[in-house]
SEDONU-751932 format. One line per 2 residues: their letters; for each residue x, y, z of C-alpha. Coordinates in Angstrom, 2 decimals. Layout:
// residues N
A) X/Y/Z  ... $
END
This chain:
// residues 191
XX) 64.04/117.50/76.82  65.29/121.26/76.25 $
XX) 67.53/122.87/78.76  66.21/126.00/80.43 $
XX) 68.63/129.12/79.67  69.24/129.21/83.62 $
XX) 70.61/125.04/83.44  72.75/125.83/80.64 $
XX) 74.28/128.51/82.19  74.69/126.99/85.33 $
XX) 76.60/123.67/82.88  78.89/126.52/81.13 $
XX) 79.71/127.82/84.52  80.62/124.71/86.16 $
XX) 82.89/123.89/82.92  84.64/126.67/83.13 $
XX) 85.20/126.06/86.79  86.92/123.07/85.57 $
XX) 88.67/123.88/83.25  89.84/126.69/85.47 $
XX) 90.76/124.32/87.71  92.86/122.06/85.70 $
XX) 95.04/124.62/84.12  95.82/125.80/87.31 $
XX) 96.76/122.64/88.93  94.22/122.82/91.54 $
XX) 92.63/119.33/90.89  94.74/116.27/91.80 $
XX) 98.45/117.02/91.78  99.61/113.28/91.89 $
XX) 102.63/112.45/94.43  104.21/110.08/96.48 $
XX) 102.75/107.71/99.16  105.73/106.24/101.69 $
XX) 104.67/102.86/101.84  104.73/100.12/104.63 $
XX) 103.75/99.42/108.14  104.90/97.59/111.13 $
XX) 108.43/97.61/112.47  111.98/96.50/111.34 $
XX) 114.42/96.39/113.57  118.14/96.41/112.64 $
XX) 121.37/95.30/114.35  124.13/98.00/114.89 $
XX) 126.72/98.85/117.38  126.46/101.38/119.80 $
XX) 129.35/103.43/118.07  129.32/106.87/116.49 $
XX) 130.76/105.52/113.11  128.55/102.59/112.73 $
XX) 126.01/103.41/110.14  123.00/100.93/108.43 $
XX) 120.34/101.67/105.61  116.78/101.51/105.94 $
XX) 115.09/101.18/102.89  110.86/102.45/102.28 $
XX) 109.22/101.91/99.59  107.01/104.33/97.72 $
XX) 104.43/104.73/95.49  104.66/107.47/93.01 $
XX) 101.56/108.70/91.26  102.52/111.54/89.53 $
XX) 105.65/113.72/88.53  107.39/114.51/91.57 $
XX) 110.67/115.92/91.99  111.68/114.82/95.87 $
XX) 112.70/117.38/98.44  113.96/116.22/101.54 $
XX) 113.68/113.45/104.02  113.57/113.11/107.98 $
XX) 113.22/110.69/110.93  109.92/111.50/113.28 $
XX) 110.16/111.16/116.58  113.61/109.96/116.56 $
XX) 115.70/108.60/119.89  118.79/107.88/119.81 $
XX) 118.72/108.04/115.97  119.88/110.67/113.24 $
XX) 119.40/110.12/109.44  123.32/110.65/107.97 $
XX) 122.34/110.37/103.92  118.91/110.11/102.34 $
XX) 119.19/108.48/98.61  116.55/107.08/96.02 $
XX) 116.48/103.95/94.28  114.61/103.74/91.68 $
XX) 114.56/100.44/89.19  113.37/99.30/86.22 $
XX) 111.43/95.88/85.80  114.75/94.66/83.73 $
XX) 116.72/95.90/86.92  114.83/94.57/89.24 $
XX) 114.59/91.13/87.06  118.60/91.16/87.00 $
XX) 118.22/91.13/90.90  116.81/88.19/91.59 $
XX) 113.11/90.79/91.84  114.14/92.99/94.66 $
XX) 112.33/95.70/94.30  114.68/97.66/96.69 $
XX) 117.02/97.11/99.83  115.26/96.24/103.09 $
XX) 118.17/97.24/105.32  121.80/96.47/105.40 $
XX) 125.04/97.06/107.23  127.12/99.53/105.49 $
XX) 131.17/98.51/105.51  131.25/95.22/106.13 $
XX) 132.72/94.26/103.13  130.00/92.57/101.30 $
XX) 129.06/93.46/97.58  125.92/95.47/97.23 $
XX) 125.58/96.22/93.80  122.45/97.37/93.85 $
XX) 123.63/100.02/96.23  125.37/101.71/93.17 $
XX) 122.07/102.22/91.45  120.73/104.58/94.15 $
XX) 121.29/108.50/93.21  121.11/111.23/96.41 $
XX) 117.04/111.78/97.28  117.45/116.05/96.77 $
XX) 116.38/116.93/93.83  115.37/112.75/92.31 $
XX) 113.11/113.59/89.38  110.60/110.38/89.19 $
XX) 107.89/109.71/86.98  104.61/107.89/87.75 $
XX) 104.63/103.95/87.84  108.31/104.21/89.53 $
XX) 109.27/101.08/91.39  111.32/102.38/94.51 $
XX) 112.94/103.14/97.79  113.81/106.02/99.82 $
XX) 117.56/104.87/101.48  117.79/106.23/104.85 $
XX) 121.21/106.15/105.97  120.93/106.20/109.72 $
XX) 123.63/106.31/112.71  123.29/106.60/116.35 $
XX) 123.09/110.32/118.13  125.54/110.79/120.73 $
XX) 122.32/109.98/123.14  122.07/106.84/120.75 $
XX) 125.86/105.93/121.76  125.47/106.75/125.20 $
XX) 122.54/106.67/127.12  119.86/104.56/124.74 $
XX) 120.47/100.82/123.96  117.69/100.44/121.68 $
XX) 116.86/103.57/119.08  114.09/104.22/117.33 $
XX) 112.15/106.16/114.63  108.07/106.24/114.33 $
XX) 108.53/107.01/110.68  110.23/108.33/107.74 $
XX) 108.54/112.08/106.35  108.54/112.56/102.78 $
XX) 108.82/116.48/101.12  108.34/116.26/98.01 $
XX) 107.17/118.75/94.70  104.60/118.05/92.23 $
XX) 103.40/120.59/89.96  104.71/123.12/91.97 $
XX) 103.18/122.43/95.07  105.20/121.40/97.95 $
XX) 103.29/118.23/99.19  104.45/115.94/102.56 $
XX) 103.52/112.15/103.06  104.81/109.91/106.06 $
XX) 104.95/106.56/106.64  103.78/104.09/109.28 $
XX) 107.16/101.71/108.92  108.85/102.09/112.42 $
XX) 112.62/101.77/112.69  114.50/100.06/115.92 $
XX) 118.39/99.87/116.32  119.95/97.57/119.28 $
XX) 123.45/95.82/119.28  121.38/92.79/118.65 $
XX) 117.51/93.15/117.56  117.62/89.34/118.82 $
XX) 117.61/90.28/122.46  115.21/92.75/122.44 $
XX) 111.90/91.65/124.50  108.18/92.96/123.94 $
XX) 108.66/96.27/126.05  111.47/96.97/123.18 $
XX) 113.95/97.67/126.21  117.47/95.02/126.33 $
X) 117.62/92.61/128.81 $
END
């Protein structure tokens, strides 16, 4: 079946609208999804030095060079460090397959090697297929020490580049901090 002149024209114009498209990064720019959902809840002190890791997982997509990091909707909570871990299948297989760090205590005098691998989350370069973790290094706000038992985050926010387009993702994972996560009762207050 022959093409009329106005259907071919109509094909070489929608070609060159993607082709257009594609050179100038305007179809899919790849990126990072912050993975997980529910809540964690770690045990901390209510003391200005104490500090504990959180650690997301995400999914990268594409080449992404990450930004920044921040707590939403935090009480009681600040974010001290943000780092990256990213591992390879051998390092992951070397560590009995953790694929990153769930949450810890920081200084309590246990070895976390896997804490050396992480590198600070400015700047992280990571390539598609990446196995890893955004490290949210978290401490209590003076409100935190003072006047809130249990602290809390609704989520971790993502800025990240790809491409050259500034791109934002944000989790679902929701963070709690009491003295004792153990005591905490289903209206998340301590007894």
């Amino acid at each position: 079946m022959a093409m009329t002149r106005a259907r071919r024209g109509a094909a070489i114009v929608a070609a060159g609208i993607a082709v257009a498209m594609l050179s100038t990064g305007c179809a899919a720019v790849g990126g990072v999804e912050v993975l997980g959902n529910g809540e964690v809840c770690m045990s901390m002190p209510r003391d200005a030095d104490a500090r504990g890791v959180i650690g997301n997982d995400i999914d990268v997509t594409g080449p992404v060079s990450l930004d920044r990091v921040e707590l939403v909707d935090a009480e009681g909570l600040e974010l001290v460090e943000a780092y990256v871990l990213s591992m390879t299948d051998e390092q992951i297989a070397e560590h009995d397959n953790i694929g990153g760090i769930g949450s810890m205590s920081l200084g309590t005098g246990e070895e976390y090697d896997i804490w050396d691998l992480r590198q600070p989350l400015e700047g992280a370069e990571l390539r598609p297929g990446t196995t890893a973790s955004i490290l949210a290094v978290l401490g209590r706000s003076p409100e935190g020490v003072d006047e809130i038992a249990v602290a809390r985050a609704s989520a971790l926010r993502l800025y990240y580049t790809a491409r050259g387009t500034q791109q934002v993702s944000e989790g679902t994972l929701q963070f709690t901090v009491a003295e004792d996560c153990s005591t905490i009762n289903d209206d998340d207050e301590e007894p």
